[in-house]
C-alpha positions in Angstrom: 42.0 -21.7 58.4 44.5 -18.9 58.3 47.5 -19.4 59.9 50.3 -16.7 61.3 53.3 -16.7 63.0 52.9 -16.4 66.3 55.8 -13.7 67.7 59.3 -15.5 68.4 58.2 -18.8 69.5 58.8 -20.2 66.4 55.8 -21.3 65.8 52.7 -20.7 63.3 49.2 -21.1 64.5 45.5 -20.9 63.2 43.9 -17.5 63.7 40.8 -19.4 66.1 42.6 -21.4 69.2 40.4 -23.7 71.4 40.3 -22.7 74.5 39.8 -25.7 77.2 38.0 -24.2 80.4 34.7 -25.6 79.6 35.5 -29.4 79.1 37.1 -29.9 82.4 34.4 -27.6 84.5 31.5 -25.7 84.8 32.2 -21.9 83.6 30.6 -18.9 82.1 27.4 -17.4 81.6 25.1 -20.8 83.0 22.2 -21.8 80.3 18.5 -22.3 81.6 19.3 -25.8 81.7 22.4 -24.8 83.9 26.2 -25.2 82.6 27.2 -27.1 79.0 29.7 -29.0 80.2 30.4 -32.0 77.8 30.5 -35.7 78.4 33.7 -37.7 77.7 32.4 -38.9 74.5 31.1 -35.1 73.8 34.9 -33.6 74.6 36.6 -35.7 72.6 34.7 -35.2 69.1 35.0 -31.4 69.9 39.1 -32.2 69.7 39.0 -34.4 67.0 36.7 -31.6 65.5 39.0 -28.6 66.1 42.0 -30.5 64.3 40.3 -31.8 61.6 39.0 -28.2 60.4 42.5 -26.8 60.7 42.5 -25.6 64.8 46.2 -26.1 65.9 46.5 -24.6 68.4 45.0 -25.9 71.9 45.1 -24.1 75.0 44.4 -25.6 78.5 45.9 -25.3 82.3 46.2 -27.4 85.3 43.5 -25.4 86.8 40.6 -26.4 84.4 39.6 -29.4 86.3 39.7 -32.5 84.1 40.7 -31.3 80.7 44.1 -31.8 80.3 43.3 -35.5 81.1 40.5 -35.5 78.5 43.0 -33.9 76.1 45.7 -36.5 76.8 43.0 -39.4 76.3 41.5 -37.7 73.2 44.2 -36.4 71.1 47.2 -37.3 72.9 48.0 -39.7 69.8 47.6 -37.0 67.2 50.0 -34.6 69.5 52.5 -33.5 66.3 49.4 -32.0 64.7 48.9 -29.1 67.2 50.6 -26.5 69.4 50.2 -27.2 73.2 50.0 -24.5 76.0 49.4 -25.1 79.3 49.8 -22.8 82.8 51.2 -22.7 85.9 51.0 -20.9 89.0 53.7 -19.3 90.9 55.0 -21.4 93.6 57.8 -22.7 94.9 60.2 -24.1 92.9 59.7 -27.9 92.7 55.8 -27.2 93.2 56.3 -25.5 89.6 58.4 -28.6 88.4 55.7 -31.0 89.8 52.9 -29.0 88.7 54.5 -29.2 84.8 55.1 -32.9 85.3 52.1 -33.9 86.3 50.7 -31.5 83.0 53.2 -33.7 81.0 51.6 -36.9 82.5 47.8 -36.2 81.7 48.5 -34.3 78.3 50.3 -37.8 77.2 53.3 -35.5 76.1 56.9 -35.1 76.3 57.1 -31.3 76.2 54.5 -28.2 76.0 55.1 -26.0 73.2 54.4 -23.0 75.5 53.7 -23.0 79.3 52.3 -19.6 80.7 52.1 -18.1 84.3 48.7 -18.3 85.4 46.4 -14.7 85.2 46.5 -12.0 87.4 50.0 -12.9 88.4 52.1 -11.0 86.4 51.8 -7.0 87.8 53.5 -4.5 86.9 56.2 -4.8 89.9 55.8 -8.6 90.5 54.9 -11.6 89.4 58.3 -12.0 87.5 60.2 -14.6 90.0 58.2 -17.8 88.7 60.5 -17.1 84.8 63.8 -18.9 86.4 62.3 -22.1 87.3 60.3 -21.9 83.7 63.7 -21.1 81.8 65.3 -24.3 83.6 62.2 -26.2 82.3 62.8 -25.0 79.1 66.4 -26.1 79.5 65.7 -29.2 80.3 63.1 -29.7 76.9 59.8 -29.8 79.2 58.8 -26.4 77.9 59.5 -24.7 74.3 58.5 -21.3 75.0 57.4 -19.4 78.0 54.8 -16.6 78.3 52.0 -15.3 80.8 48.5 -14.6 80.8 47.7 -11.7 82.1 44.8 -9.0 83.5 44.8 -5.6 82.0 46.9 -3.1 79.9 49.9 -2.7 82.8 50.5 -6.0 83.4 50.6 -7.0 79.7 52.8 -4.1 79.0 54.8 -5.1 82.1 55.1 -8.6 80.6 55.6 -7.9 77.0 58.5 -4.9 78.1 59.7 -7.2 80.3 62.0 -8.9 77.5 61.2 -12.6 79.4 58.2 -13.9 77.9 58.1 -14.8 73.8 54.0 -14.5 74.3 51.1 -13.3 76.6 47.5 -14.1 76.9 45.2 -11.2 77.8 41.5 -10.3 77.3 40.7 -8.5 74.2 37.6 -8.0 72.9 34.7 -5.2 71.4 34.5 -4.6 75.0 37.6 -4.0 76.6 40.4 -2.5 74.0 42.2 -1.4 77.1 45.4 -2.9 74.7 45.4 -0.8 72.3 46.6 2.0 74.3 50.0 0.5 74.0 50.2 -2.9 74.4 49.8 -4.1 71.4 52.2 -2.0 69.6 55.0 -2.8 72.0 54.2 -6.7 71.8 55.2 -5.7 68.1 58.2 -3.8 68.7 59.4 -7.0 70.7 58.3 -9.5 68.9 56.0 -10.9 71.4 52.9 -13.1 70.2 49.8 -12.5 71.7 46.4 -14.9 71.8 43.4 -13.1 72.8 41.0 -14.7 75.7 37.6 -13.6 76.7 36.7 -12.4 72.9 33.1 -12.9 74.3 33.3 -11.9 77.8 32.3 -15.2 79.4 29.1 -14.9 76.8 27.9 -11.6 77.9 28.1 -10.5 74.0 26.0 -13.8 73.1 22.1 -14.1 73.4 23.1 -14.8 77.1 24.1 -11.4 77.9 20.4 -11.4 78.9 20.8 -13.8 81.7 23.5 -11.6 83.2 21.6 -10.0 87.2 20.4 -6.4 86.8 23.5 -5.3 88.8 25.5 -5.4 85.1 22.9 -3.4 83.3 25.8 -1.1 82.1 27.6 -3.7 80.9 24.2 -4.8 79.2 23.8 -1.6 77.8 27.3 -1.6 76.1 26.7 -5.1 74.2 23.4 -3.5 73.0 25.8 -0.6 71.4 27.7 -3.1 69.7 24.7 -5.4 68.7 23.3 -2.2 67.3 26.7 -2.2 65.0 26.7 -5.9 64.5 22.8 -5.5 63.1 24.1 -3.3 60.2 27.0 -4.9 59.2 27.2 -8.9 59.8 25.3 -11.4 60.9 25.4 -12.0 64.4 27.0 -10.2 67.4 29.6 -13.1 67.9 30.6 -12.5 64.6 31.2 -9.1 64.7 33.4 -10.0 68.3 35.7 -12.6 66.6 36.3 -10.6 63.0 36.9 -7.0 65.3 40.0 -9.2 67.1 41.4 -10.7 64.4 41.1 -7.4 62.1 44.8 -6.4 62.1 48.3 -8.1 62.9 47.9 -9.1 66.5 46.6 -10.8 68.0 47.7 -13.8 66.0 45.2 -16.1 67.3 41.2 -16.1 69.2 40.7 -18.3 71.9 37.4 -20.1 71.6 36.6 -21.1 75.0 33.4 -23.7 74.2 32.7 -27.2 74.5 29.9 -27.3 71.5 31.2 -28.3 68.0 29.0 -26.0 66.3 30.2 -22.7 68.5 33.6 -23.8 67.5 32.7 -23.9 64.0 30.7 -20.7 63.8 34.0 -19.0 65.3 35.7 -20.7 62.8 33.4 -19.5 59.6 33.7 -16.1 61.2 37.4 -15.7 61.0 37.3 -16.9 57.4 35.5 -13.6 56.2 38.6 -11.5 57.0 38.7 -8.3 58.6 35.9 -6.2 59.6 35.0 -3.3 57.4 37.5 -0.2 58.5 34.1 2.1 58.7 32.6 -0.4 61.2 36.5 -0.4 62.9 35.9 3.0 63.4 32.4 2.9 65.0 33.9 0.4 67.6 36.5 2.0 68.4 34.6 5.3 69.0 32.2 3.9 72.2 33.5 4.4 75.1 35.3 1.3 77.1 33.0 0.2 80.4 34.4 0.4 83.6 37.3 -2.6 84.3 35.3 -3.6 87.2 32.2 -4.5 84.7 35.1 -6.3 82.3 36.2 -9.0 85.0 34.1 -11.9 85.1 35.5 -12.4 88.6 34.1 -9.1 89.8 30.7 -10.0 88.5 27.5 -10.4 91.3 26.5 -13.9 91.3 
């Protein structure tokens, strides 16, 4: 697993990250035998798993139900092997504080590498009061770095331009390039890392993109565009996902957001063939980006 410095946090992490959501609560695109979320027993060889084939970088939240206690349980005694990030959401003061503490508590930890404002707070004119109370966490060796995950190119601009946050967490994917208008070149002007989320839009550019209503037959239509590419070039449509977002300098780092060992791997074996072709690069880059309203999972019928 290739590894990179990840902007001015200090540290240096392994191009797939594993994203948490789905081993502390039902999410994404739901299966005909409904959601995958793992047993105990399942979650914790999917952790052992990720460090053992060179993941080191593990990425979870208070809001993702039980997983930073399954963490905690699982790997909490192999903690110096991996980099930690957790989230928080803006509140008060000592609900911040608490909210961290009671991270520290189930994670079995005595600091998180990097702690993040939860999405869609950070906007382009707000969102920025929550960095004080993170700064004094920091100070007091709770927190080692301090970023935000964010929605969309103006907030992540508004982040990275910012000067306060050494990282950011933002969708990024075949899909939605809406970065690469600007945000990525400014997170490398400032040295800011970035870890991309949502490299397969919730599964819509898996085999369950057919499950989606017909309400998101654009969006349908657009992942058959890039299967079309995939068909020619590699092997799968997930492959062609991970290897497009870890083609050039930044992101540093995929999130894998799964809670099945052999998902993890395949990511895994995917970002081991390198960079996608610069001719298929091209094709990508020359569809057209769907609508933002047809990129948020949150805006999605039910």
């Amino acid at each position: 697993m290739r590894r990179r410095p990840f902007g001015r946090t200090g540290f240096t992490v392994s191009e797939i990250a594993l994203g948490t959501v789905e081993i502390g609560l039902d999410y994404g695109i739901p299966g005909s035998d409904g959601f995958a979320r793992p047993s105990a027993a399942e979650a914790e060889r999917l952790l052992h798993f990720a460090l053992d084939a060179g993941v080191n970088f593990i990425d979870t939240a208070r809001a993702y139900g039980e997983a930073e206690t399954i963490i905690g349980r699982a790997i909490g005694s192999r903690r110096s092997e991996f980099v930690l990030c957790s989230k928080v959401q803006p509140a008060a003061p000592a609900a911040v504080a608490a909210s961290v503490e009671e991270s520290l508590r189930q994670l079995r930890t005595d600091a998180l590498d990097i702690l993040l404002v939860h999405s869609s707070s950070i906007q382009p004119d707000t969102g920025f009061e929550i960095v004080p109370v993170m700064r004094d966490l920091q100070a007091q060796g709770k927190v080692r770095s301090i970023g935000a995950s964010v929605y969309g190119e103006a907030a992540a601009l508004a982040a990275i331009n910012s000067g306060l946050f050494d990282c950011i967490q933002v969708a990024y994917s075949v899909l939605d390039r809406r970065i690469e208008a600007g945000a990525i070149a400014a997170a490398r002007r400032h040295n800011v890392g970035i870890m991309a989320r949502s490299v397969l839009l919730k599964g819509a550019l898996t085999h369950r993109v057919d499950l989606l209503p017909a309400a998101l037959d654009p969006l349908k239509q657009a992942v058959a565009e890039r299967r079309a590419i995939a068909a020619g070039e590699v092997g799968s449509l997930p492959e062609l996902a991970y290897r497009y977002v870890l083609s050039g300098d930044l992101p540093e780092t995929a999130l894998v957001g799964t809670s099945r060992i052999e998902e993890l791997h395949q990511a895994i074996l995917f970002a081991r063939k390198g960079p996608l072709p610069e001719a298929v690069l091209e094709r990508i880059r020359a569809l057209p980006i769907p609508a933002p309203e047809l990129l948020n999972p949150g805006l999605w019928p039910q």
